[in-house]
C-alpha positions, 0 to 999 in steps of 0.5 A, a space after each residue: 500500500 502506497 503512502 499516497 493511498 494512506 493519504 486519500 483514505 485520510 483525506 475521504 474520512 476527513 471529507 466524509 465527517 465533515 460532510 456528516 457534521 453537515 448533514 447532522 446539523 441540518 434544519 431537517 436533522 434537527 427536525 427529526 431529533 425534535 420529533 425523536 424526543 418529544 416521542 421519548 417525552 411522551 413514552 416517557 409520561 405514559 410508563 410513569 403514568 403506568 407505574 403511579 397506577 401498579 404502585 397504588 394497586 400495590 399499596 391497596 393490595 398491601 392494606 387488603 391483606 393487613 386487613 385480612 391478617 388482623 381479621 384472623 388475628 382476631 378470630 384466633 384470640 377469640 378461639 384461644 379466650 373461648 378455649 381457656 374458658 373451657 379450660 377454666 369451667 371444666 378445672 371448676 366442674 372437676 373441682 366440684 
């Protein structure tokens, strides 16, 4: 390969980057960045608009289950008053 040939390649890449920041910064190109990110913006609302909704289905699901568990919570403590007294009433039956 002859120096000269290096020289062109050089000299085309050159040409060719100088021509692509051109073209790159062109009204037209700018346009299109435009266009590009106001559709990034508005993908952008429509995910955060999803995630506010999953996380307050979430939330509601978390404060249904507390809700549950205390109901059980509840009914087992009842369960265990009523068995002591059964306890106690049958302590009391034998001692009689």
């Amino acid at each position: 390969m002859s120096i000269w040939g290096t020289v062109g390649k050089i000299a085309c890449g050159f040409a060719i980057g100088t021509a692509g920041v051109k073209i790159l910064s062109s009204k037209d190109a700018k346009k299109c960045y435009t266009h590009v990110t106001a559709a990034v913006l508005r993908c952008k609302d429509t995910v955060m608009e999803t995630v506010t909704n999953i996380k307050e289905n979430c939330e509601d699901i978390g404060a249904d289950a507390k809700e549950i568990n205390e109901e059980r919570y509840e009914k087992e403590r009842e369960r265990e008053i009523e068995n002591a007294k059964a306890v106690l009433e049958n302590a009391a039956n034998a001692e009689a």
